[in-house]
N, C-alpha and C positions, 0 to 999 in steps of 0.2 A: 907698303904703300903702292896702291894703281899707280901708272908709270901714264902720264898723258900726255905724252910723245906722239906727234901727227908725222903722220908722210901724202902727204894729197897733193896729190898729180906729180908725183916728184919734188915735190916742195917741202921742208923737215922744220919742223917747228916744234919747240919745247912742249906748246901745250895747245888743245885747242881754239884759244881764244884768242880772235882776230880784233882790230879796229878797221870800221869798215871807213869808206872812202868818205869822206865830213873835213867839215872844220879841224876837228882832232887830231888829224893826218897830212896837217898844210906846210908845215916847214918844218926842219930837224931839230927841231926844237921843241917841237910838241911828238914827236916820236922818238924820241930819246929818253925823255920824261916817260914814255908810254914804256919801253922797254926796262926803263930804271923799275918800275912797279911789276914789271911781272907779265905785260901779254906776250905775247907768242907769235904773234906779228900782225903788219899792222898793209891796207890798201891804202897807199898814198892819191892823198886829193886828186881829183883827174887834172890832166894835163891837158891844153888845147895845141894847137899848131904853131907855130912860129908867125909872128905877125902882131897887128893890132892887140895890145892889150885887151884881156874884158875887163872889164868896168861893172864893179860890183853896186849895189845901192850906200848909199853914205847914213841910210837910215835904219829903221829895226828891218829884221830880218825873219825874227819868227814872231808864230801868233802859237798859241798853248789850247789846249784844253784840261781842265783842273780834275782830280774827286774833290770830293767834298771836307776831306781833311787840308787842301793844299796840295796834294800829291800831284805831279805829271805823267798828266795818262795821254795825251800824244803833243806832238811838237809838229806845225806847219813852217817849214821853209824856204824862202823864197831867194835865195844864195845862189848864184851859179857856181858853174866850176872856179879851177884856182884865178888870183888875179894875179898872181908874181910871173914873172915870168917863165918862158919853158927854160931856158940855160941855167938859170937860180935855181930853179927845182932839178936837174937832172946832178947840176955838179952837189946841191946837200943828197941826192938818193944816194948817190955813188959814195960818201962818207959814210954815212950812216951804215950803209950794208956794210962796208969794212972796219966801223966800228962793233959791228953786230952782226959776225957771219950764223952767229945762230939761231937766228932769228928770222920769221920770213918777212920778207919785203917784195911785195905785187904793187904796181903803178899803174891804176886808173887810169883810161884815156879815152881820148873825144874827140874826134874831127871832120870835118865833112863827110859826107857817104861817096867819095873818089877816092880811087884805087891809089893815084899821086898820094895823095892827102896820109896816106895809112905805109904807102911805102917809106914817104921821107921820117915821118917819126919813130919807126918803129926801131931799127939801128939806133938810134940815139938813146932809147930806153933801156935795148940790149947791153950797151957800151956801158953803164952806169954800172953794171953788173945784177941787178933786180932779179929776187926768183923768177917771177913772172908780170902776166899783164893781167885786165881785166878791161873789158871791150864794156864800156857804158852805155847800154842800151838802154837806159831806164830813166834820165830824170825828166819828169813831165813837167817843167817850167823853163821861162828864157831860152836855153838850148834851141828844145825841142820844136819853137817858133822859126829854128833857124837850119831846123831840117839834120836835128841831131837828135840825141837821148833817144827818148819815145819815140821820135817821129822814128827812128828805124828801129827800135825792138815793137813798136806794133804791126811792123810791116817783116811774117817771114821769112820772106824771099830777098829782103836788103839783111836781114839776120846772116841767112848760109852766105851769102854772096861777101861780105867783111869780114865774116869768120875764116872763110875760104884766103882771101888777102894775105888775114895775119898771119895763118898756118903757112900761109907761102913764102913771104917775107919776113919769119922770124922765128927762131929755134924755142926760146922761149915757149912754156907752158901758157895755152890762152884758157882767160876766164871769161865767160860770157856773162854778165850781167842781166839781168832778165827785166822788163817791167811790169808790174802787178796791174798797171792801166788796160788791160784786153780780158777779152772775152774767155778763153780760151788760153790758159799757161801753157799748154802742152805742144802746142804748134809752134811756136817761137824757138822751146826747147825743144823741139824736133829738130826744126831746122837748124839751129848750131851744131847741135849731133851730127848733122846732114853736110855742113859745112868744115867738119873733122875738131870742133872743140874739145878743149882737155877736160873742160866742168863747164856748171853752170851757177850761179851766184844768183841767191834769190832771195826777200822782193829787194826793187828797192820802191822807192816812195810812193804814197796814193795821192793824185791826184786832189787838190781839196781848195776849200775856205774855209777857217775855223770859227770866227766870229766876223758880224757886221756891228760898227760902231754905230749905234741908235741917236747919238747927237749930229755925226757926221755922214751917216749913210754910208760909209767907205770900209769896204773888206778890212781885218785886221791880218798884217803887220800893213799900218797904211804908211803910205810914203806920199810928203804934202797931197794929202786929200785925195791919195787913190790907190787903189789896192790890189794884189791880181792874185792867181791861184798858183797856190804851193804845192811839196810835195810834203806827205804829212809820215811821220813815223814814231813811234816809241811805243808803248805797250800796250796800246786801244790798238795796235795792226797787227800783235804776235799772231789772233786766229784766224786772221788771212791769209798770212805766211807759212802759218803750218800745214795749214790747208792746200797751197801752192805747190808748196813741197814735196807732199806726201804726193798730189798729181803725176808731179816728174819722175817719181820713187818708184812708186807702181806703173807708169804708164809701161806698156812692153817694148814700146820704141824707144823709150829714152832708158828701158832698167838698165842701170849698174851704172849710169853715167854720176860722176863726182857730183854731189851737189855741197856749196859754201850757205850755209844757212843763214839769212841775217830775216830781220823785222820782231823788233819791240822785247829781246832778250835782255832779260835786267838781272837774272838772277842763274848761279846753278841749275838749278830745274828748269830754267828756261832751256838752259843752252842741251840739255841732256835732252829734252825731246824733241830739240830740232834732229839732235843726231840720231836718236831712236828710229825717228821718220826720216835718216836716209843720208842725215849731214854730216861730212867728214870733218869739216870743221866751222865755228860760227863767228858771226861778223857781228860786232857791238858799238850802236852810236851810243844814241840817245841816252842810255845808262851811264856812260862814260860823260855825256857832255850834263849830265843831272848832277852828277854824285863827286864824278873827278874819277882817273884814272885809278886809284886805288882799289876802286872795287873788285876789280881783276883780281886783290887775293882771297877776296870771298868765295869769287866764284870759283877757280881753280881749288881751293881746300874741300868747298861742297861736294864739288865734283868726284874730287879724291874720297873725301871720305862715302860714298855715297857705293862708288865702285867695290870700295874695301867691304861695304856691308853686303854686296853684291855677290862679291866674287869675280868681279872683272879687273882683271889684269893689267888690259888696255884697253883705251877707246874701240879700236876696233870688234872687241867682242859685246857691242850690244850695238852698234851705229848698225840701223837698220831694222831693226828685230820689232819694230811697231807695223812697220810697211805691210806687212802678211795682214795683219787685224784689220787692215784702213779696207772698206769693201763699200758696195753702190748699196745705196737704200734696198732692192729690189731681191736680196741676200739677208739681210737680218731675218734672224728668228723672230718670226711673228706670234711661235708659242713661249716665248719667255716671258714672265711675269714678276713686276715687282711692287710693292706694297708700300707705302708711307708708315712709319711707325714715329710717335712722340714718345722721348724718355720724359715722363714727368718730371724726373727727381731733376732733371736741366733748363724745365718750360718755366722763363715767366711770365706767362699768365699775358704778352701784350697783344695777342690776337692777329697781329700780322698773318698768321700761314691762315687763318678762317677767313678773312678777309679778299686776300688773295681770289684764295680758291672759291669762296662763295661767288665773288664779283666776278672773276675773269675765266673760272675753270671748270669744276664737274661739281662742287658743291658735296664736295668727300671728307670734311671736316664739321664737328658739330662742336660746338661755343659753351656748351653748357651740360652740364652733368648733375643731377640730385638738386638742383635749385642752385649751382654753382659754379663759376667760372670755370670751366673746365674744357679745355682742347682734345680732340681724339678723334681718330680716322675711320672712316667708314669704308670698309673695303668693298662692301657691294658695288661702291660709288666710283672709288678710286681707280683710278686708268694707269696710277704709273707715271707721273709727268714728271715728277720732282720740283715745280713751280716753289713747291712749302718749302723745301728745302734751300731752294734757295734764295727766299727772301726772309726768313726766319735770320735774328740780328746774332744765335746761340752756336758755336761750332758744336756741331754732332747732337743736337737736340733733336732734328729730326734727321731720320735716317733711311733710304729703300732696301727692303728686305725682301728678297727675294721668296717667293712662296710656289708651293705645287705650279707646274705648266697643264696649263689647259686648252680648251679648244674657244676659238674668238669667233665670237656672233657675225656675220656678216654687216648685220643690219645698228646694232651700236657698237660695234669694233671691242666690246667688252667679254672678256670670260665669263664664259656660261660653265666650265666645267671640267674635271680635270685627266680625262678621260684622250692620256697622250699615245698611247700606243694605237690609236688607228686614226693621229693624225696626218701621218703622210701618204694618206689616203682621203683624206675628209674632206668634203666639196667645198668646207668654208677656206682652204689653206690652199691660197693660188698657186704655190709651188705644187700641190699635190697629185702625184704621179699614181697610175694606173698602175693595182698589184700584177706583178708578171708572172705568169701562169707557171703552177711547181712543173720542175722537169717529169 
């Protein structure tokens, strides 16, 4: 059996799968439950400062967007952080870790951008006994009107400058939180780096409105007759996430820095290629608040068996090993070519990939054969897009096959030919280097 034993940042956890900072993580009672199933640990809800209660809404909280089975393909939230108190939650952290020394437990936090602000809390966190923290730099609603979340993970220079605080003020391993609302992943995570963080913790929410109510005009989740913008997450944001990711992975400033992987992970395979692309370990809402905590022994068995087919022992021998392939457009082979092929014996016959492709594409598909309904590829035509592919309703009916590399027209970007040996020389291949004269 793969052993999916983590150690990130100093932090040792049975397996990789976290519960990220949500609802799911608000009192010990829903992390106990979390631990009775199987994760591996869990970011407790964030915490604010001592003072003023928040005051959460008394009404709905999320607005959804659906497939077309019913399924939850993302979730908008408009929650703030915890509303119990900070004393309530510091003395359940402090149980909970000593009922569960092996398990990790990180405490989310939030407080003004003052240095006071981040001093007075941070001992109190440490005292509880908590592996670590996790600096929320991320959430784009309520907060961050109030000069918190986002408002300081879009701003690099309040990023190093609190990260800097926490490394000052507390022994504890810091987790930097990141927010997917900029332009630019890489500068945010630079600047933590810059400011001596132990990881970074990426996305958390996008920015959003999911639906407007057409009888009431009001955003959905509306609160009496009005609505405002959430933060959105569950599996419509994994390709933004990965994407994020893989940034921080590769960038050379930020490489080798720890990254916690989270946005829109539901299944094994989800969480395996956050870690492929870089993540040591992954953070799980929205699956968890869909399905219920039990899903964690899905994912944990997937993962094992997965590894066992592999050959990997531990996480650590494959977390990472995508980051090399991830490259800028401007590096792809422009002589690689591949073909659409239709297995007849799986085609039925409903014309989706002709339709597509006639309407919207190269028109590399013909409808008819011998006086007959008949689907099949024209390769003169075909570019290689995979559109057929993938609006075709058939798994594996159509397929791209790879055929001879040739040299690409300037002028319709199509293979004229297959004639690869003095491509890397050929006026049409912008890469193409000048042969250097024999010695």
């Amino acid at each position: 059996m793969a052993d999916l034993t983590t150690h990130f940042v100093g932090i040792k956890s049975p397996n990789p799968f976290w519960l990220a900072s949500a609802p799911p993580t608000d009192k010990a009672y829903n992390v106990e439950r979390a631990f009775k199933a199987g994760w591996g640990g869990v970011v407790w809800k964030t915490l604010g400062e001592e003072g003023p209660p928040v005051v959460n809404v008394n009404g709905p909280r999320y607005g959804a967007i659906w497939g077309a089975d019913r399924r939850l393909l993302g979730l908008n939230n408009i929650e703030l952080i915890t509303d119990r108190a900070l004393q309530q939650n510091l003395r359940e952290i402090k149980e909970v870790k000593m009922k569960w020394p092996d398990r990790a437990l990180v405490v989310s936090i939030m407080v003004p951008c003052e240095e006071e602000s981040w001093k007075a809390i941070l001992p109190l966190v440490e005292e509880t006994g908590a592996d670590g923290i996790e600096l929320n730099f991320g959430c784009p609603h309520g907060m961050s009107e109030r000069g918190m979340g986002s408002a300081v993970g879009q701003v690099p220079e309040y990023v190093e400058m609190v990260v800097r605080w926490c490394k000052q003020y507390t022994r504890m391993p810091v987790i930097t939180k990141l927010t997917p609302n900029i332009t630019d992943i890489r500068k945010p995570a630079r600047a933590a780096k810059a400011g001596g963080t132990d990881a970074v913790s990426l996305i958390n929410t996008i920015n959003s409105i999911t639906a407007v109510n057409l009888d009431t005009f009001a955003p959905e989740p509306s609160i009496d007759g009005k609505g405002t913008h959430g933060g959105y997450c569950g599996p419509a944001v994994k390709p933004i996430a990965l994407s994020m990711v893989s940034e921080i992975a590769r960038d050379p400033e930020t490489f080798g820095l720890p990254i916690s992987g989270i946005g829109g992970i539901t299944t094994w395979r989800d969480a395996a290629e956050f870690m492929a692309l870089g993540s040591g370990t992954v953070q799980v809402c929205t699956a968890a608040m869909t399905y219920g905590f039990k899903i964690v022994e899905e994912m944990a068995t997937g993962l094992s068996n997965w590894m066992d087919e592999k050959g990997y022992a531990g996480v650590d021998d494959f977390v990472g090993r995508a980051v090399r392939n991830v490259t800028d457009w401007q590096y792809l082979n422009l002589n690689y070519v591949t073909k659409a092929r239709i297995d007849q014996d799986l085609c039925i016959k409903c014309g989706r990939c002709h339709i597509a492709c006639e309407d919207t594409s190269h028109q590399a598909i013909r409808k008819e054969k011998d006086g007959k309904r008949f689907f099949e590829v024209m390769d003169d035509e075909c570019v290689g897009c995979n559109l057929c592919v993938n609006v075709c309703p058939v798994d594996d009916c159509i397929t791209m096959v790879p055929v001879a590399p040739g040299l690409v027209d300037e002028r319709t970007g199509r293979v004229v030919s297959a004639d690869y040996a003095n491509w890397t020389t050929h006026p049409n291949n912008p890469m193409a280097k000048a042969a250097e004269p024999a010695e």
